[in-house]
Residue frames relative to the residue before (quaternion, step in Angstrom):
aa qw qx qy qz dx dy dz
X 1.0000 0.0000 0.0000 0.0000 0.00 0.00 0.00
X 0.5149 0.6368 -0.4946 0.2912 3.69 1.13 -0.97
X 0.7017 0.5929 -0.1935 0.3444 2.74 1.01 -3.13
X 0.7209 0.4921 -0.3914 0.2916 3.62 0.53 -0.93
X 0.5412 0.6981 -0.2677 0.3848 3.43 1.49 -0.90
X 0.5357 0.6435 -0.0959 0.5383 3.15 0.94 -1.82
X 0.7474 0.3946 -0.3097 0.4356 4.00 0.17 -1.53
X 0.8081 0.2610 -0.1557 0.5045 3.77 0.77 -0.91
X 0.1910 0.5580 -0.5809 0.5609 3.62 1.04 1.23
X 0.7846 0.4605 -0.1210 0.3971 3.41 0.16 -1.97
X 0.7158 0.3612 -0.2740 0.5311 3.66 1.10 -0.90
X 0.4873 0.4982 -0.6149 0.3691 3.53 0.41 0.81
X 0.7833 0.5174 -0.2200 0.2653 3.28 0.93 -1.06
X 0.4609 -0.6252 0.3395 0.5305 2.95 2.60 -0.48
X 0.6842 0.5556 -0.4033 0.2460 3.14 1.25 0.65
X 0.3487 -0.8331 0.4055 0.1408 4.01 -0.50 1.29
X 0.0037 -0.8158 0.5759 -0.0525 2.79 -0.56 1.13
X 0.8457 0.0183 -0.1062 0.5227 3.76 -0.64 1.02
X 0.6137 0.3518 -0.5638 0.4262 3.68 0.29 0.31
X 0.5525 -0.6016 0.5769 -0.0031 2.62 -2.00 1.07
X 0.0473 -0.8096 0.5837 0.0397 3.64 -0.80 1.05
X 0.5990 -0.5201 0.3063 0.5261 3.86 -0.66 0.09
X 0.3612 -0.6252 0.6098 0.3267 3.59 -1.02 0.42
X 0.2699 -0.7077 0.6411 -0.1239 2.98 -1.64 1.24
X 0.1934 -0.6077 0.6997 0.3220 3.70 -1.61 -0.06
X 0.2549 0.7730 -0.5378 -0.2199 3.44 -1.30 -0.63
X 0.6311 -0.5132 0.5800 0.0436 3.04 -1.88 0.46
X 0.0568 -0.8270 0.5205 0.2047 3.78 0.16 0.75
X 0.4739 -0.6498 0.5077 0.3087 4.08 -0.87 0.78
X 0.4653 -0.6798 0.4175 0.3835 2.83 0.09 -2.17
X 0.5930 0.2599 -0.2940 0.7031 4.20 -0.19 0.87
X 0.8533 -0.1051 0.2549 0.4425 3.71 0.40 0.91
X 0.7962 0.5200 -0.1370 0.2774 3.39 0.34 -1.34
X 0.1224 0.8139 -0.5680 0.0085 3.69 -0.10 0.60
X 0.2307 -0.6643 0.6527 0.2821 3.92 -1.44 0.17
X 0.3645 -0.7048 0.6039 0.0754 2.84 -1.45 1.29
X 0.2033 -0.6876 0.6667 0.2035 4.09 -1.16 0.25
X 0.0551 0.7456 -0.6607 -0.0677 3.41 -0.42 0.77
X 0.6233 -0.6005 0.4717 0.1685 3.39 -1.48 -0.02
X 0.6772 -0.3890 0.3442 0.5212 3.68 -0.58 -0.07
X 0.2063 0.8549 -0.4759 -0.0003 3.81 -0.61 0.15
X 0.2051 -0.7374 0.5873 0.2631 3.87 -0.36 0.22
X 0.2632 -0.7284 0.6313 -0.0398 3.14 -1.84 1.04
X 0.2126 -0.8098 0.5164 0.1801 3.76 -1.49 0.40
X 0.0095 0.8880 -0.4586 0.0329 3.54 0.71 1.04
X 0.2422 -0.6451 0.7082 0.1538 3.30 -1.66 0.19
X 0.3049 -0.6320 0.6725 0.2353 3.46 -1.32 0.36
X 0.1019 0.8147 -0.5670 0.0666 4.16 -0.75 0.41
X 0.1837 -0.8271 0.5257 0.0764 3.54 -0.58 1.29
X 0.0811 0.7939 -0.4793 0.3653 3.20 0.13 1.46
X 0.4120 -0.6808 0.4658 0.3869 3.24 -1.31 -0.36
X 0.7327 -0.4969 0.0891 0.4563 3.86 -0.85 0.81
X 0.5906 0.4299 -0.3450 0.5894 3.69 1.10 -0.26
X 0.5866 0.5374 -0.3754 0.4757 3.70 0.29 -1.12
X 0.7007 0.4776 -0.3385 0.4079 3.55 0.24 -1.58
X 0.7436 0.4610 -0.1507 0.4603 3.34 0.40 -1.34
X 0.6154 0.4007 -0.4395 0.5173 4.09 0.89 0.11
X 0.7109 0.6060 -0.2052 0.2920 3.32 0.91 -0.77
X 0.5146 0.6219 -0.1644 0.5669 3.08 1.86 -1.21
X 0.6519 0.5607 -0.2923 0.4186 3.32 0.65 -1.37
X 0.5792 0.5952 -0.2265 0.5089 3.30 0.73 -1.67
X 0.8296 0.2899 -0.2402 0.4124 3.59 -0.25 -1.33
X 0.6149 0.4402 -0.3781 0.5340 4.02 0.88 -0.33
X 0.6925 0.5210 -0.3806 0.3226 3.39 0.48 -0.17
X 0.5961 0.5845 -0.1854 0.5183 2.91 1.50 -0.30
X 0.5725 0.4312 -0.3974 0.5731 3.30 1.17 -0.52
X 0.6583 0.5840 -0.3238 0.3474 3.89 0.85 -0.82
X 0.8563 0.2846 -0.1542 0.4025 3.04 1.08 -1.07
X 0.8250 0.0402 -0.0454 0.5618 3.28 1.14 0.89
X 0.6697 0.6323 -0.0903 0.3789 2.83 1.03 -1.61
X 0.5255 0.4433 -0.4264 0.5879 3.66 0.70 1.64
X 0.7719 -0.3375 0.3426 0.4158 3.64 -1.72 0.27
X 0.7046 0.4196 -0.2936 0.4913 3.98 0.47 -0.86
X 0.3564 -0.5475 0.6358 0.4111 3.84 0.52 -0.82
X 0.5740 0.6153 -0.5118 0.1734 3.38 0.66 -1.31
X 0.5144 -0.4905 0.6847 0.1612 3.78 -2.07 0.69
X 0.0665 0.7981 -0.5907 -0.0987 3.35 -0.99 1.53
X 0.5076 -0.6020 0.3124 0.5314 4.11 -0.42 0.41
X 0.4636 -0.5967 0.5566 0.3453 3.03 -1.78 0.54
X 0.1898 -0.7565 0.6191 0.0912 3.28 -1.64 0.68
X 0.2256 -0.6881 0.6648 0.1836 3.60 -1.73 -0.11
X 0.4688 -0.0783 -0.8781 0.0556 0.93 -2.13 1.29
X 0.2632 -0.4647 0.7823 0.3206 4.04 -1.58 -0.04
X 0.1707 -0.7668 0.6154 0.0642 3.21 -1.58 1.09
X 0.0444 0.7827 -0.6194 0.0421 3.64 -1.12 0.68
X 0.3990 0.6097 -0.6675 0.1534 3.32 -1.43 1.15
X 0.8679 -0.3675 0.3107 0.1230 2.88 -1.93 0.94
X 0.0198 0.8162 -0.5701 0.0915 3.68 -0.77 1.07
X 0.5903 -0.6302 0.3549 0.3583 3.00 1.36 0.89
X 0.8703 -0.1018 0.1274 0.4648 4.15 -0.78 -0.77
X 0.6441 0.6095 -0.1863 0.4230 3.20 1.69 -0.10
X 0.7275 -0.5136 0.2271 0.3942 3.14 1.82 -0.73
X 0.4187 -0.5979 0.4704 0.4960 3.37 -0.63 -0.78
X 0.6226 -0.4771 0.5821 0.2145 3.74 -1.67 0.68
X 0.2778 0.6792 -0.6744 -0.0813 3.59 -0.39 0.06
X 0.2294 0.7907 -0.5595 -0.0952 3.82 -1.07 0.04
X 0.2392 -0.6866 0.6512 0.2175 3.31 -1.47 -0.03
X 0.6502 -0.5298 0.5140 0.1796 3.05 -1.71 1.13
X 0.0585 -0.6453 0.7122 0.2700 3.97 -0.76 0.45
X 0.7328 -0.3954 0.4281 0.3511 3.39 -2.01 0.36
X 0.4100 -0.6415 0.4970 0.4164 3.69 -0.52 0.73
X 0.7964 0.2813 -0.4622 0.2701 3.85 0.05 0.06
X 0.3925 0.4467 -0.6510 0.4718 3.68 0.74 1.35
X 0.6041 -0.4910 0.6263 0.0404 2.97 -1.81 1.58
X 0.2109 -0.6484 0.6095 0.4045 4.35 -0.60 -0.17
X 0.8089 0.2782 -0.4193 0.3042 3.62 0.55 0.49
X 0.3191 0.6686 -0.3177 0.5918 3.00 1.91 1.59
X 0.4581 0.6376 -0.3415 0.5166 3.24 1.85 -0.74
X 0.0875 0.8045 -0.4368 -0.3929 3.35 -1.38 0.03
X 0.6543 -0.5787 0.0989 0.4767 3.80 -0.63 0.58
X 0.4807 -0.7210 0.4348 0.2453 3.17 -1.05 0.54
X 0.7004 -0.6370 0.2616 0.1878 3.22 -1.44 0.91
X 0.7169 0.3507 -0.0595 0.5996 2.91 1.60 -1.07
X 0.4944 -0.6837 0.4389 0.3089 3.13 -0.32 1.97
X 0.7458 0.3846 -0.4286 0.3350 4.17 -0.14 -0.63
X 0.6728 0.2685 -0.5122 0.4614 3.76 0.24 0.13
X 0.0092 0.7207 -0.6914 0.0496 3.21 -1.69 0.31
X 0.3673 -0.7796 0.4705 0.1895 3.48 -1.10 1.05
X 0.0306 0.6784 -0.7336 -0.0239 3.66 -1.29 0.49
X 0.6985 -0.5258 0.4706 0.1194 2.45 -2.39 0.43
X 0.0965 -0.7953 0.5907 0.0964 3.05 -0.46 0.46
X 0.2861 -0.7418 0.5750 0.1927 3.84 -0.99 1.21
X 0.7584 -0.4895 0.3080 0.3007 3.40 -1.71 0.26
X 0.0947 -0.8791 0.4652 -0.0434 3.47 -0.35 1.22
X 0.1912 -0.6102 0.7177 0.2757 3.52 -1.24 0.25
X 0.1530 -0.8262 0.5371 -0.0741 3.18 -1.28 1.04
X 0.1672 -0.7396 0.6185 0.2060 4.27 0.13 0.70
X 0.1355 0.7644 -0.6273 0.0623 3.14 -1.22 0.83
X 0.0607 -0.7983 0.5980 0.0377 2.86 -1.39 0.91
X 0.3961 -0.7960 0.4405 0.1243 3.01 -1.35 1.35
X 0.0745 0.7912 -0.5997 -0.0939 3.83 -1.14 0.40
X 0.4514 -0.6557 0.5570 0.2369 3.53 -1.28 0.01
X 0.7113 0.4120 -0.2697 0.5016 3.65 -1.33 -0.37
X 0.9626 0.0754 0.0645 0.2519 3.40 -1.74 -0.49
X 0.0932 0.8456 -0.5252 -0.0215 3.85 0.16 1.13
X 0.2452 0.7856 -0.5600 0.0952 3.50 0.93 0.14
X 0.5922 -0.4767 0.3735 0.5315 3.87 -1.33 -0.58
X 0.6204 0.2845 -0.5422 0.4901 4.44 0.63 -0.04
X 0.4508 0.5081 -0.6041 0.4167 4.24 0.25 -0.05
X 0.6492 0.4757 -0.2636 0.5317 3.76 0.31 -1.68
X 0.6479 0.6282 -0.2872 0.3210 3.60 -0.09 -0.76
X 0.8002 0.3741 -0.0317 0.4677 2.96 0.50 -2.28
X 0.6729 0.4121 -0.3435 0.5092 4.05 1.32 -0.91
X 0.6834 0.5265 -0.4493 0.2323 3.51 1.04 -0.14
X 0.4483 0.5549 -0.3144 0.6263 3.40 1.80 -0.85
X 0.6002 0.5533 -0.3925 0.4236 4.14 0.57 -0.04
X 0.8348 0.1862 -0.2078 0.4746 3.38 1.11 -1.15
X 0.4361 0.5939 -0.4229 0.5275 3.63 1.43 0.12
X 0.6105 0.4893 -0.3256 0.5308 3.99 0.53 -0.50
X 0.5352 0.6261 -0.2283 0.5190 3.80 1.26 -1.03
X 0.8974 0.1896 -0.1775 0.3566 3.27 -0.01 -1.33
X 0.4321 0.5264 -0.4774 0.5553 3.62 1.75 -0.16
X 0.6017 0.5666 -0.4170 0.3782 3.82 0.22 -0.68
X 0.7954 0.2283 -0.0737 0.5565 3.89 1.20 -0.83
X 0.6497 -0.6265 0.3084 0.3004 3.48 1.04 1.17
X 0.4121 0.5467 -0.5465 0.4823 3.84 1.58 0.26
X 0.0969 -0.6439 0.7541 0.0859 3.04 -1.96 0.76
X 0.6618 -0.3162 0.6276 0.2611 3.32 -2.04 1.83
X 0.2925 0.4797 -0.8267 -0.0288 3.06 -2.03 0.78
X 0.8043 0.2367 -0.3427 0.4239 3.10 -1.51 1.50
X 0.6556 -0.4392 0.4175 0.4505 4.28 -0.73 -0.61
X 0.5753 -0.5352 0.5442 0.2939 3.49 -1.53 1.07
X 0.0143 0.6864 -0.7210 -0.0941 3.84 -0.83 0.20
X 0.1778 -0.6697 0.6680 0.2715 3.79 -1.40 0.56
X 0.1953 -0.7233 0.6437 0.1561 3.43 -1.27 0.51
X 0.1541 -0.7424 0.6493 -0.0598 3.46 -1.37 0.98
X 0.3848 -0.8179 0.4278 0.0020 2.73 -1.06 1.72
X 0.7936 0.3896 0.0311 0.4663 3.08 1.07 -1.20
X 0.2721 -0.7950 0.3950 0.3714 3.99 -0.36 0.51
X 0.9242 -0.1349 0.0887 0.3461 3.35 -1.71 0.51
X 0.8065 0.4375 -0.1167 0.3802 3.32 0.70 -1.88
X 0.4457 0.6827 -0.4230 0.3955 3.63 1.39 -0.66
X 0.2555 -0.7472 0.5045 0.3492 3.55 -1.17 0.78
X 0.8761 -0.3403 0.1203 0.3195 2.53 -2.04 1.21
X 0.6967 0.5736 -0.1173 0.4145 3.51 0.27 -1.91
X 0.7212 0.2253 -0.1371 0.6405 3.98 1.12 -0.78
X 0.4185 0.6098 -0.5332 0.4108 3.66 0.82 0.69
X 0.3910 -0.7382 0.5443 0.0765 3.53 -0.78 1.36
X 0.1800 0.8593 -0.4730 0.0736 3.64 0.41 0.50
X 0.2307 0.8159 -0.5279 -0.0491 4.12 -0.77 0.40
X 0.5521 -0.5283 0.6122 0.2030 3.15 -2.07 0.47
X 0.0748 0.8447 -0.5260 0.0649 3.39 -1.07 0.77
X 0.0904 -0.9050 0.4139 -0.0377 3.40 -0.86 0.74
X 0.1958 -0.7731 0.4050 0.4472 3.98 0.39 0.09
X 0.2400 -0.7890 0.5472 0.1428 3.13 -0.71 0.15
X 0.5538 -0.5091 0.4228 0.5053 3.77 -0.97 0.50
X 0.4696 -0.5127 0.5988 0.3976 3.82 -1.68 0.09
């Protein structure tokens, strides 16, 4: 109860302590922009038709539940970072969470609630760009048309949808809020 206290003291100020994000290489570009190489990884996503905040409280809400209990085992999985979120057109928003890289997906256990579900995710190069302060939908908006404009500017081509990732919860101030754009990109 202390450590947990203590962790969200620190996460106002933007500071992380113990959560785990996927491991990566990267490769800085330039204006900000770097490509990342992740590995294989497995995710728990939801799909939520909503608007871009709405979509993205709800999601949260409903994965968290699958983390914290809320599956066939009861069992408690750690939180991680990033929270993912992008666009599916007529379908909604993407919400997902990373699992810890040392759960297997047939270590995973199923979740209760029939709408989240876990996939794989294959090895990816990824351009990302980081910002701070303001995650609303014209912040999201404006850094994505920032790093898409970036990567046409250096002859990289977007394959697939921009997802922002968020590091940090709600209450953290603005200014120490860890906040990124992402995109795959061709190898």
């Amino acid at each position: 109860m202390a450590t947990q206290l203590v962790e969200s003291v620190l996460s106002l100020a933007g500071i992380r302590v113990g959560t785990e994000g996927p491991s990566y290489t990267v490769q800085p570009l330039i204006d900000g922009v770097e490509v990342r190489r992740y590995g294989p990884r497995i995710a728990a996503e939801t799909t939520v038709a909503a608007t871009e905040e709405a979509a993205r409280t709800v999601g949260f809400r409903r994965l968290a539940g699958y983390i914290f209990g809320g599956n066939h085992r009861d069992s408690r999985i750690a939180m991680t970072a990033p929270v993912a979120q992008s666009y599916e057109g007529d379908e909604g928003w993407i919400i997902r969470f990373f699992m810890p890289a040392s759960r297997a997906m047939d270590r995973l256990p199923a979740p209760d609630d029939e709408r989240v579900r876990l996939v794989s995710l294959p090895a990816e190069s990824t351009a990302v760009l980081r910002f701070t302060g303001d995650r609303g939908p014209d912040a999201v908006a404006a850094r994505t048309e920032q790093l898409l404009a970036t990567l046409r500017a250096v002859g990289f081509h977007p394959v697939g949808t921009p997802t922002a990732w968020f590091y940090d919860p709600p209450w953290t101030i603005p200014f120490r809020r860890r906040n990124e754009i992402a995109v795959t990109v061709e190898d």
